[in-house]
C-alpha positions in Angstrom: 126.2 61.8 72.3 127.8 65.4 71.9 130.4 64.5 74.9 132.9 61.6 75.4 130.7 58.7 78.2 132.2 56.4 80.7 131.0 53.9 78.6 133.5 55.0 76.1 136.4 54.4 78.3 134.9 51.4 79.3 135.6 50.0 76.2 139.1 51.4 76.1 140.0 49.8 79.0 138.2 46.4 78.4 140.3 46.5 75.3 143.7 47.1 77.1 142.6 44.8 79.9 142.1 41.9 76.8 145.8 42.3 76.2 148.0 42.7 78.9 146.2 42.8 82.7 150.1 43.4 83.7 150.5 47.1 81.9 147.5 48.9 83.8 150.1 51.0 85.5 151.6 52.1 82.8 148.5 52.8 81.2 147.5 54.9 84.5 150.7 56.9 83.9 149.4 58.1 80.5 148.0 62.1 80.5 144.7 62.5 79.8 143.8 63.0 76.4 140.6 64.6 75.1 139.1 63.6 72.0 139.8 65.4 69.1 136.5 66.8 67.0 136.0 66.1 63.6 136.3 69.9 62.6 139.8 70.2 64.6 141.4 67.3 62.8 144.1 68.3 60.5 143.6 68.6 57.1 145.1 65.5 55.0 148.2 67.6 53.8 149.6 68.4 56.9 149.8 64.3 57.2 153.6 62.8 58.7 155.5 61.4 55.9 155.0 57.9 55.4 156.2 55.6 58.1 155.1 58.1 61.0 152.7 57.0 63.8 150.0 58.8 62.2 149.8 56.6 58.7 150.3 53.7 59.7 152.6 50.7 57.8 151.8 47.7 56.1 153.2 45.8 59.2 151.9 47.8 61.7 147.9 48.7 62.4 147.3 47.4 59.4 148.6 43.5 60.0 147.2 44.0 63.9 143.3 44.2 62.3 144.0 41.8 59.6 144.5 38.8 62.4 145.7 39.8 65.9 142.8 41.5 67.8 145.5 42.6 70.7 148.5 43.7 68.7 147.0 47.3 69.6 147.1 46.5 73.5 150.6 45.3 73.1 151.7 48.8 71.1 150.3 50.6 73.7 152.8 48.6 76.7 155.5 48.6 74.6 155.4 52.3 73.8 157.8 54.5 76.0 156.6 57.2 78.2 157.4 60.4 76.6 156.3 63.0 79.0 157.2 65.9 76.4 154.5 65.2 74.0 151.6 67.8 74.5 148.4 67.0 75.8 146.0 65.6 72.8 142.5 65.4 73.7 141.0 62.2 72.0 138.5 62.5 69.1 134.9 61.6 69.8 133.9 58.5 68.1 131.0 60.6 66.1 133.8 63.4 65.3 135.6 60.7 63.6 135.5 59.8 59.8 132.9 57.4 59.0 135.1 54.6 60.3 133.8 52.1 62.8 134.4 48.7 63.8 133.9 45.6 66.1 136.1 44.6 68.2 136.3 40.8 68.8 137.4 39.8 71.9 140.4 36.8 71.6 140.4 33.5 70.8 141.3 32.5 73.9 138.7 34.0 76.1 135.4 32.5 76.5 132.5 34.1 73.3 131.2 36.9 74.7 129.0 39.6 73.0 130.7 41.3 70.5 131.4 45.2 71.5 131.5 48.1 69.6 134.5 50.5 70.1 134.3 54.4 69.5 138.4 54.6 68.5 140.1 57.6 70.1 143.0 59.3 68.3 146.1 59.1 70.3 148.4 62.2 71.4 151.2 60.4 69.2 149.2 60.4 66.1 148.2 64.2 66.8 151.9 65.1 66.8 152.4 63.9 63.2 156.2 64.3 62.5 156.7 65.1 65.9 156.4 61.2 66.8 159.8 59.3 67.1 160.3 56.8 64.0 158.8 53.4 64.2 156.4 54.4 67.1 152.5 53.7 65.9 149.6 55.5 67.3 146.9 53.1 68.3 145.2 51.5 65.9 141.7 51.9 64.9 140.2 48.5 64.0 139.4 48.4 60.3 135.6 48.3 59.4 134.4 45.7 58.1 132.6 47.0 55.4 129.0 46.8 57.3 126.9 49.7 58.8 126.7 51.0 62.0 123.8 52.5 64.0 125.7 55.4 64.5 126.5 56.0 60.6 124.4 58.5 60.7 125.8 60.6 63.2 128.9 60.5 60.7 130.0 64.3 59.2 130.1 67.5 61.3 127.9 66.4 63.6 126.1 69.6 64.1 122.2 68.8 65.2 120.0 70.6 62.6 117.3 73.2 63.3 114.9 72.6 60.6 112.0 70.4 62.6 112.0 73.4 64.8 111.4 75.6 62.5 108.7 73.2 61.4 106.9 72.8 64.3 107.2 76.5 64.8 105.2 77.4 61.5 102.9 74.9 62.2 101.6 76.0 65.5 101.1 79.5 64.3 99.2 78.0 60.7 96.6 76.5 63.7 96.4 79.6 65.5 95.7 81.4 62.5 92.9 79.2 60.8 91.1 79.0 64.9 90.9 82.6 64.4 89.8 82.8 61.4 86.9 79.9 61.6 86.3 81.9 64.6 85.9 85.0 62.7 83.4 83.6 60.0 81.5 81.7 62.6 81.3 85.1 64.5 79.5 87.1 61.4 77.4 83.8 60.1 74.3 85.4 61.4 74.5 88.5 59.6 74.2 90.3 56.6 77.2 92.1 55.2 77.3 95.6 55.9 75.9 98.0 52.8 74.2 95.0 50.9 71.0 95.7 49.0 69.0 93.8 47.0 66.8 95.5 44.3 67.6 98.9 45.7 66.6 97.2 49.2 69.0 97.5 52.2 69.5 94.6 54.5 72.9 95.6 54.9 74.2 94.5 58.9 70.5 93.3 59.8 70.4 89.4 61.0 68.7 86.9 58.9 65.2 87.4 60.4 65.1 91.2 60.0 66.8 91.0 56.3 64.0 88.4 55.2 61.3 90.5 56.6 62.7 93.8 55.4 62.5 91.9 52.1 59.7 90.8 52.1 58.1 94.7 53.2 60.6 96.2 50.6 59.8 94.3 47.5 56.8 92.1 48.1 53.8 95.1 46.5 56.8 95.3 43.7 56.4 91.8 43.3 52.7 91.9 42.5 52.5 94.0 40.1 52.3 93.5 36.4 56.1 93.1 34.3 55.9 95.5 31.3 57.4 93.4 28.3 58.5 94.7 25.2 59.6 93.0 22.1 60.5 95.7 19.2 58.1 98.5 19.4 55.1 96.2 20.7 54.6 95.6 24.6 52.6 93.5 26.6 52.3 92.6 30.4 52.3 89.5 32.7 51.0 88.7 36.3 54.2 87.4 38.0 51.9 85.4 40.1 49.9 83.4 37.2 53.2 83.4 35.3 54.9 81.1 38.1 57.4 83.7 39.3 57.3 84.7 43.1 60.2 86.0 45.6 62.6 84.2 48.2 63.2 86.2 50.5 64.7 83.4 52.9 66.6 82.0 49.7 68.0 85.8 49.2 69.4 86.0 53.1 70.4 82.4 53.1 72.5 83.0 49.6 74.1 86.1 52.0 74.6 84.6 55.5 75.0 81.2 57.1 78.6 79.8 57.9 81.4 79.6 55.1 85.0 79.6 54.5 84.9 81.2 51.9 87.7 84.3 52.0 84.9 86.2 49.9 82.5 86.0 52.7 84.1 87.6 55.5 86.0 90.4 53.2 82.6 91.3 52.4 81.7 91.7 56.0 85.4 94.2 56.4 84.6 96.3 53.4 81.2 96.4 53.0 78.7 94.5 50.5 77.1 95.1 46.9 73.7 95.1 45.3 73.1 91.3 44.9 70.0 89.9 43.0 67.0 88.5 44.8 66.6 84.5 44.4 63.2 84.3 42.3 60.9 80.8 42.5 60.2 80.0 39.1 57.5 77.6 38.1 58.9 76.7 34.2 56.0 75.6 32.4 53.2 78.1 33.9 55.8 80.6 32.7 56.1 79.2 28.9 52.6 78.9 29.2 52.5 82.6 29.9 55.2 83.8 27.6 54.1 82.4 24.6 50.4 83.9 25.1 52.3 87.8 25.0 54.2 86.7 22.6 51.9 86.4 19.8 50.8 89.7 20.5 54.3 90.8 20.5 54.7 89.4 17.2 55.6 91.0 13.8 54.3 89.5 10.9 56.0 89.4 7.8 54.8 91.1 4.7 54.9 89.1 1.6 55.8 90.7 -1.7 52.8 91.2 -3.6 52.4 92.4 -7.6 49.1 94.0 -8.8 47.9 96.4 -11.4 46.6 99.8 -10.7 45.4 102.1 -13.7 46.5 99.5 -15.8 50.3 100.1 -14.4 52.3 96.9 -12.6 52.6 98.2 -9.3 54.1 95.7 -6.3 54.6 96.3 -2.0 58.0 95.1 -1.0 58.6 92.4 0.7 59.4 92.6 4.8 60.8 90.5 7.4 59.1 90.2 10.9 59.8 89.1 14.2 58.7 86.6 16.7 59.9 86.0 20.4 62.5 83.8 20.9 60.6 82.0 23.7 63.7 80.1 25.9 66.0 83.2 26.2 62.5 85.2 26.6 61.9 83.5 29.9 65.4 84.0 31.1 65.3 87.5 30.5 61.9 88.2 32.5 63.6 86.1 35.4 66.8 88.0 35.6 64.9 91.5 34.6 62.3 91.1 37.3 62.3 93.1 40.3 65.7 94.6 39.5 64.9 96.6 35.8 63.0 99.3 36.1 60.8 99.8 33.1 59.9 97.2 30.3 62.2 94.3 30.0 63.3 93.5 26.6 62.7 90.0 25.2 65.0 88.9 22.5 63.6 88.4 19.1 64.4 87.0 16.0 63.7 87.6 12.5 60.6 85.4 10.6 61.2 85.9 6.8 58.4 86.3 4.7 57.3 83.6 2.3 57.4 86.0 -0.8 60.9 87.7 -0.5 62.2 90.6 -2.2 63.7 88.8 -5.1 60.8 87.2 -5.9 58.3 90.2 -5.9 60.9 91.8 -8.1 60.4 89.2 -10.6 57.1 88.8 -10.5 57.1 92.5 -11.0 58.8 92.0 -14.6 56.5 89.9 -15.3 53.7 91.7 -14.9 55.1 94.8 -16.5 55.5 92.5 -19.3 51.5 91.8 -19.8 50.7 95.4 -20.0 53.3 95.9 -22.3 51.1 95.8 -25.1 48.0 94.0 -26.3 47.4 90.3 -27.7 45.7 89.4 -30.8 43.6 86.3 -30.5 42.7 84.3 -33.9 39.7 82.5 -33.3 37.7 80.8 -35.8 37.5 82.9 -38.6 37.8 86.0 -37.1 40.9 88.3 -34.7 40.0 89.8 -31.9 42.7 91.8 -30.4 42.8 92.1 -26.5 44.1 95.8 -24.5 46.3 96.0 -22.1 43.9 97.5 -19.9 41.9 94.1 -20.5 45.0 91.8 -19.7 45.8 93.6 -16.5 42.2 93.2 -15.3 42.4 89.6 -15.9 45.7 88.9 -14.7 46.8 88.4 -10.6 49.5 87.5 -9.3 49.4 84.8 -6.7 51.4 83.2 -4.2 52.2 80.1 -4.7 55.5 77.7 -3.7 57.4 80.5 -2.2 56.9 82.6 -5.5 54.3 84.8 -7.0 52.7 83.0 -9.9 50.7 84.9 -12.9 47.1 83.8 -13.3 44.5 84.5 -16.3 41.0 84.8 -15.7 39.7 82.8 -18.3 36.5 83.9 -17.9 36.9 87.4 -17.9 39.2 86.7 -21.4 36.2 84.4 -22.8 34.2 87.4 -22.4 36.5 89.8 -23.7 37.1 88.0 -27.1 33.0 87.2 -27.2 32.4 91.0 -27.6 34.9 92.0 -29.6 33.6 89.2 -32.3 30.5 88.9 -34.3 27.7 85.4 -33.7 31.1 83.6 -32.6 29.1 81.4 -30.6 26.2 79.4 -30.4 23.9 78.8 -27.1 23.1 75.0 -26.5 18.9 74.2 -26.9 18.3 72.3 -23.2 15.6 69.2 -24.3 12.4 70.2 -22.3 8.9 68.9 -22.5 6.1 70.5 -24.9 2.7 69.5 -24.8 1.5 68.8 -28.5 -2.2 67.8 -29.0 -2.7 67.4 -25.3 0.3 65.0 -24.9 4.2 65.7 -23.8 7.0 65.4 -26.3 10.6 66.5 -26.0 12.1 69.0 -28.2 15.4 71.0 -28.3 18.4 69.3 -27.3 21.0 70.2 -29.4 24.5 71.0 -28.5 26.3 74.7 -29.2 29.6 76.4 -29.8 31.5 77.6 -27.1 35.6 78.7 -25.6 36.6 76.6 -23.2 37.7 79.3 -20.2 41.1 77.2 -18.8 42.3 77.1 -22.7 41.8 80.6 -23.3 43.5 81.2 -19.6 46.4 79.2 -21.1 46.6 80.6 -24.5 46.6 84.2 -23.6 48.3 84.4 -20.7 51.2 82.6 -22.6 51.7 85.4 -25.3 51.3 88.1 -22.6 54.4 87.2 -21.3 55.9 86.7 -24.4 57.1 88.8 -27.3 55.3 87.9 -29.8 51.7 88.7 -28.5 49.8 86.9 -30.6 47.5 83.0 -29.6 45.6 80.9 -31.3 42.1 79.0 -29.5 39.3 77.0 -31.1 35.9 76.2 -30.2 34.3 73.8 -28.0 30.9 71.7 -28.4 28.9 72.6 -25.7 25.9 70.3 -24.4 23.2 71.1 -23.7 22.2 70.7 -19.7 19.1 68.5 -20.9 20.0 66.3 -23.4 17.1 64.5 -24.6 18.1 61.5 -24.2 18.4 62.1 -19.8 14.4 63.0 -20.3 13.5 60.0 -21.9 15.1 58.6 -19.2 12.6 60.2 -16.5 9.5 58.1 -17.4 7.3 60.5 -18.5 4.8 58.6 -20.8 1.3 58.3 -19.2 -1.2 60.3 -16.9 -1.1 59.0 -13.4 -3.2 61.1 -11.6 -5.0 64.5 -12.5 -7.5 66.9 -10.7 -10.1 69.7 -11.9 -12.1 71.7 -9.4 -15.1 74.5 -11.3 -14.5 78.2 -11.8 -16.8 81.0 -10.3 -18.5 83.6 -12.4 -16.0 85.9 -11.8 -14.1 86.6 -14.8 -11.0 88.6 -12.5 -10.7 85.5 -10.7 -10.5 83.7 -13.9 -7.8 85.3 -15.6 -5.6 85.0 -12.3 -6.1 81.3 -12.9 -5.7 81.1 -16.3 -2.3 83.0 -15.8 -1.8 80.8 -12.8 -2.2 77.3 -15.4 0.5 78.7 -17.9 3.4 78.9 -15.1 2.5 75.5 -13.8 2.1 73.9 -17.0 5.2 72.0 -18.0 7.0 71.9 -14.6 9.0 68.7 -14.5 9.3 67.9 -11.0 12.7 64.7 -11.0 12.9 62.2 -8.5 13.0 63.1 -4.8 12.5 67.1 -6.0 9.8 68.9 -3.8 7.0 71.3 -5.8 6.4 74.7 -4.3 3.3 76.4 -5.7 4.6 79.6 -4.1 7.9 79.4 -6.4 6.4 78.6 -9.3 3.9 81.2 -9.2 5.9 84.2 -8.0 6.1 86.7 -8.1 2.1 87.2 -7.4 2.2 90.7 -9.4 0.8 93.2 -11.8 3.7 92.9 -13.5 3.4 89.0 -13.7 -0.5 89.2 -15.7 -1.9 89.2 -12.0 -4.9 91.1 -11.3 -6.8 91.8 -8.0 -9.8 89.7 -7.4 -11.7 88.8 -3.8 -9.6 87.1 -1.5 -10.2 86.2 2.7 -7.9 88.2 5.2 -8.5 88.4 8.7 -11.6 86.3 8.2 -13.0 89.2 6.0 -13.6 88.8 2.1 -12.1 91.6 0.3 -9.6 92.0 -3.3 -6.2 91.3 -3.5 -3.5 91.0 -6.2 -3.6 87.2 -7.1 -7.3 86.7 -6.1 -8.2 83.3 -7.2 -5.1 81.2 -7.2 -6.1 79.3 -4.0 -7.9 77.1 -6.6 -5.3 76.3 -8.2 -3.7 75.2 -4.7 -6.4 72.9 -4.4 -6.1 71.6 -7.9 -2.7 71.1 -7.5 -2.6 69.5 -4.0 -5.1 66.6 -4.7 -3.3 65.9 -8.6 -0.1 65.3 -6.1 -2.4 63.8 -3.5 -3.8 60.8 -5.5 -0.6 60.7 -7.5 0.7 59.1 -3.8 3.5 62.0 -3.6 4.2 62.6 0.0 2.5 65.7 1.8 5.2 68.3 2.8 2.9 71.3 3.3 -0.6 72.5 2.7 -3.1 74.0 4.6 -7.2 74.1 4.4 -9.1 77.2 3.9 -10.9 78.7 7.1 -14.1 78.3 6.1 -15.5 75.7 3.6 -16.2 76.3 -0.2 -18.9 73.9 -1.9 -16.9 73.6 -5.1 -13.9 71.6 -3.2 -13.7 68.5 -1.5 -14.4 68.9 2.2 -11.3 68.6 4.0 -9.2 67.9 0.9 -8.1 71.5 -0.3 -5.7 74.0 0.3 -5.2 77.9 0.1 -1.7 79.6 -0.3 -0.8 82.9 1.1 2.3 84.9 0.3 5.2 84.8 3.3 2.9 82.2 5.2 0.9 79.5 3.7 2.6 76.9 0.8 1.1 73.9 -0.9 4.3 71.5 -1.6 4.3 67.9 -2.4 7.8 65.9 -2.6 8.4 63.2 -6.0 9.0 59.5 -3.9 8.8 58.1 -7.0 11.8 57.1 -9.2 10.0 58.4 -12.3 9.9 62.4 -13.4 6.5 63.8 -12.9 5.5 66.4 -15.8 2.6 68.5 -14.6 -0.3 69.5 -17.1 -2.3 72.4 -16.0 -5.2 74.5 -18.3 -8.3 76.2 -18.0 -11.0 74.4 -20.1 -14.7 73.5 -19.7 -15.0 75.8 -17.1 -12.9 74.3 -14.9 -9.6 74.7 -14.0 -7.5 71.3 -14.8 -4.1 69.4 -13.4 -2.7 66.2 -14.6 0.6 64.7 -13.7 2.3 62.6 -16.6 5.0 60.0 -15.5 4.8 56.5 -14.8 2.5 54.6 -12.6 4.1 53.8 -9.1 1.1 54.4 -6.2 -2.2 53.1 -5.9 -4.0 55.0 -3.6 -7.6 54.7 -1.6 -9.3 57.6 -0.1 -12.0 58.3 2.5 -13.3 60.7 5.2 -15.7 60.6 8.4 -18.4 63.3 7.0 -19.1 66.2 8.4 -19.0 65.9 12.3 -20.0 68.9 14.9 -21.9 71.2 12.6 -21.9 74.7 13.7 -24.7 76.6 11.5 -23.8 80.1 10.3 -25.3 83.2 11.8 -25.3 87.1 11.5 -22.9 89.1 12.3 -23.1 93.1 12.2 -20.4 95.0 11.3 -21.9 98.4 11.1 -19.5 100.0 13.3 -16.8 99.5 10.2 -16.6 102.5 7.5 -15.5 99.6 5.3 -18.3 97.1 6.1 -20.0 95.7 3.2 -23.0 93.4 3.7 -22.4 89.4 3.0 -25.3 86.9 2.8 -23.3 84.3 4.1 -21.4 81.2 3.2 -21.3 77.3 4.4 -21.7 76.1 8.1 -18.7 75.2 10.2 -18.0 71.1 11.0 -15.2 68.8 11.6 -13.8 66.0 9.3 -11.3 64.0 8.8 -9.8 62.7 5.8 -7.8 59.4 5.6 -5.4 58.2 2.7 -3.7 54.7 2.2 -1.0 54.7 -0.4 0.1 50.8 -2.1 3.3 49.5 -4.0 2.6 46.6 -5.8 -0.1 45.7 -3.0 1.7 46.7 -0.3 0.5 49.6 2.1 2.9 51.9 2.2 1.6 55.0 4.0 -1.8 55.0 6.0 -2.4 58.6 6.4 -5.3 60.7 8.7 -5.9 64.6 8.1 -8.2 66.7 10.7 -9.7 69.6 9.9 -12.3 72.2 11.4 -14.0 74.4 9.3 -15.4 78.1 10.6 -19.6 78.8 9.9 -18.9 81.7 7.5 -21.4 84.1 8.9 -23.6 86.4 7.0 -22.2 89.8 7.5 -24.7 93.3 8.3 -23.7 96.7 8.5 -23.8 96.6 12.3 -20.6 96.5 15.0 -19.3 93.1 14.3 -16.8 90.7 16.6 -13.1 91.1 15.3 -11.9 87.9 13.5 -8.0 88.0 13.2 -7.8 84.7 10.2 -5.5 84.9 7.6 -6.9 82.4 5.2 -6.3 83.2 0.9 -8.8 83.9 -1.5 -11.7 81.7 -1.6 
């Protein structure tokens, strides 16, 4: 559309043609004139002066487009040949202003399809003033207000270069990104050159070498122990039981594979860095393992104490610890690991201790005010007066509720104030049982005078820490631990069983017995309380009014300490026996003595052998014991509870004695002999109120005690008591 078309004087011509057919000559007579650009038109003050061809008048153009469609034809016959006027190429329809129009075709022609005319400025409106008066140039239908399609080739009409330009950039943006994709995808399957991980080079090696060299390169550093330290305390882990292990494929993947990342392939033109290895971490086995070091790693506080030394307050400051702060610790053992030579550091933090400075400090005043001088006591009639050296052994200071608290040892005080006074108190008589004219009655019982320790505590250790230094206490009743009232209580009013077995002609023996009777007598045995022969006699010593007297050991009859007292074992177990009591221990001498019941006897023996019977009754049972008659006696006062039968099966498998010689001995001493072994048994039925309540059976053998000659005899290894 940059040049004038045929079809553009197509239209001319139609338009001429529509007007007058008779004028084509004259219109062939016309020069040819080229279209005027836009750019070469001139400028609106160079314009003729009104009335010219090239503005035209109200009654010209202007009446011609308001309602005669071929009033420009006719102009255009009627205008005389002027072959002077200059050559005036015509303007190009899209050099024109933005002025186009439709041209109708007349009334009087048959409808046709309307036609768009280009107008084409005329040599005579070129020549402005040049123009003879009243000529017009040709006119240029008026628009009619609507747009054209070729409105926007309106202007300059100069085509623009921009989407060139465009398309230019475009294509070379393309170019560039293919080479670049192409670039990355070319290094993908490499490490970038100088990389090392953990002081490992992979640098330039493809992802297969780089794993392996990995794995060569760090895996024995990977198994062995981490070094932890927390303060001046360490510790070590196993990586592998504390869930940590390394990727080498993770590591290489993190460095190769395709990207487009910039950062990727600039790596691969200047070289890499020292990158960290990817670690597998299994979180709970390593909580699991870091809170095990890290109790070891852990600082205990030190609580403030206050004590006395030489009588002086003395106290330790207080001190803060530390413990392992466990989250951060397990991210600092994953980030440390492999990459940190030596121990890695776990972060702590401070524990305070539960008795701070401040409060040591004032438990410190404190305690430098009880020694600051003693405390006088008024106590019945009298004024004891307390040391400091006597208050700062009875005071402590304890922790308690965050602070350290004084404490009095009331006690100790008691004590203190008892010796520095004269008879200030009076011991408490316990009731107990007396035997008077062969029967029990209870004496004693009355209650003493005593300080009550927590009141004394209370009332000392308040004027210690105060000026004043002077208390006030008063005495307590004390009972006694026996009223008498609690042994009336126990029943004890009437014999229920008793026992006497005959004494030898051994007045040694005798004495040990008679000694024996005085500890028993008056032992109160209470409800469900066992009796222990052993206990009650003890110690079996000279210094107890023992005295040696013939005895069995190892089957042989020599002296002992004590000789004797297996009598009163067999005394005692059958008053307990027939009394119904329940048989906790006893045992029956080796060989058989005629002056106890066959198979219903018992011998003691220091360290080995007891006699014990238990109280199933709920009544107190007072034993009686005495050596009268010549026989040694044992009753048991309480109140009746048992009835109990007794039998045996008589002597069974006699074994007579015989002679043994024991010459050999340097100790052998002759013995005529004693009682021939058998077997028995010896039964028991025990009744409440006529019910049986225990239906008891007791085997025994007994040894033949052999006559004994001064001639090698066969070793017996029995320890059995006296006789």
């Amino acid at each position: 559309m940059g040049q004038p078309t045929e079809g553009d004087d197509q239209v001319r011509a139609s338009q001429n043609s529509a007007s007058s057919p008779g004028d084509a000559s004259a219109a062939g007579d016309t020069p040819y004139e080229p279209a005027v650009r836009a750019w070469e038109e001139p400028d609106a003050g160079d314009a003729s002066p009104a009335g010219t061809a090239g503005t035209p008048s109200a009654g010209t153009a202007g009446s011609s487009s308001a309602g005669t469609p071929d009033a420009p034809a006719q102009d255009a016959q009627d205008a005389p040949e002027d072959p002077d006027v200059p050559y005036e190429p015509s303007v190009r329809a899209w050099e024109q202003p933005r002025s186009v129009a439709t041209v109708r075709a007349p009334s009087s022609t048959p409808p046709a399809a309307p036609t768009e005319a280009i107008p084409a400025v005329s040599a005579t409106s070129a020549a402005g003033a040049g123009s003879p008066a009243g000529e017009q140039s040709p006119a240029v239908p008026p628009s009619d207000g609507a747009g054209t399609p070729l409105e926007g080739l309106q202007g300059d009409g100069a085509p623009s270069r921009t989407p060139k330009v465009l398309l230019g950039a475009l294509a070379g943006v393309v170019v560039l990104a293919g080479l670049y994709v192409g670039a990355q995808w070319l290094v993908a399957d490499s490490v970038p050159r100088g990389t090392t991980v953990a002081g490992v080079d992979i640098g330039g090696l493809p992802t297969a070498e780089a794993v392996t060299a990995l794995d060569e390169g760090l895996g024995p550093r990977a198994a062995e122990p981490v070094t932890v330290r927390a303060g001046e305390s360490t510790s070590t882990i196993d990586p592998a039981e504390a869930g940590l292990s390394l990727d080498s494929a993770g590591t290489v993947e993190d460095l190769t594979g395709f990207t487009l990342e910039p950062s990727r392939l600039l790596e691969h033109l200047v070289g890499g860095d020292e990158v960290p290895p990817v670690v597998g971490v299994d979180r709970p086995t390593l909580r699991t393992a870091v809170g095990g070091v890290a109790q070891s790693l852990a600082t205990e506080p030190v609580d403030g104490t206050v004590r006395f030394a030489d009588g002086e307050a003395v106290a330790t400051e207080a001190a803060a610890g530390t413990q392992v702060v466990q989250d951060a610790a397990d991210d600092a053992i994953v980030s440390a690991w492999l990459v940190t030579d030596g121990p890695v550091d776990l972060p702590t933090e401070p524990v305070e201790p539960a008795i701070d400075q401040a409060d040591t400090d004032a438990a410190l005043a404190e305690a430098e005010e009880v020694v600051s001088g003693p405390v006088t006591v008024e106590v019945d009639t009298q004024n004891p007066e307390l040391p400091a050296r006597v208050l700062a052994r009875s005071t402590s200071f304890v922790p308690q509720d965050g602070a350290l608290v004084a404490q009095f040892d009331g006690d100790r005080l008691t004590s203190a104030i008892v010796e520095r006074t004269n008879d200030l108190l009076r011991e408490p008589n316990d009731a107990h049982f007396e035997f008077s004219g062969g029967e029990p009655v209870i004496v004693g019982g009355e209650a003493g005078t005593t300080l009550d320790p927590e009141q004394v505590a209370d009332a000392v250790g308040g004027a210690a820490l105060s000026p004043e230094r002077a208390t006030q206490v008063e005495l307590v009743e004390e009972d006694p631990e026996d009223s008498r009232a609690s042994l009336e209580e126990l029943g004890v009013k009437e014999v229920v069983s008793e026992f006497s077995t005959p004494l030898t002609s051994e007045p040694i023996r005798t004495k040990n017995l008679v000694r024996g009777a005085q500890l028993v007598n008056g032992t109160l045995v209470r409800p469900d309380e066992t009796f222990s022969l052993i206990d009650t006699l003890s110690p079996i010593e000279v210094s107890n009014g023992y005295f040696a007297a013939g005895v069995v050991s190892n089957g042989v009859h020599v002296d002992a300490v004590g000789g004797g007292l297996s009598q009163m074992a067999t005394t005692s177990y059958n008053a307990g026996f027939f009394a119904g009591f329940d048989d906790v221990e006893h045992r029956q001498h080796s060989y058989w003595f005629s002056r106890y019941p066959a198979g219903r006897e018992a011998t003691i023996y220091v360290g080995a052998i007891d006699m014990k019977f238990r109280n199933d009754t709920p009544y107190g049972a007072l034993l009686q014991s005495y050596v009268s008659g010549g026989r040694l006696h044992v009753k048991i006062w309480s109140t009746e509870y048992y009835d109990v039968e007794t039998s045996d099966s008589g002597r069974q498998e006699v074994e007579p004695v015989s002679e043994v010689d024991m010459s050999s001995s340097p100790d052998c001493e002759p013995y005529p002999g004693g009682q021939p072994g058998f077997a028995i048994t010896v039964y028991r039925k025990v009744y409440l109120d006529g019910d049986l309540v225990k239906d008891e059976s007791d085997f025994w053998r007994y040894k033949p005690d052999d006559a004994v000659t001064c001639t090698p005899p066969e070793q017996e290894n029995d320890k059995d008591g006296d006789d």
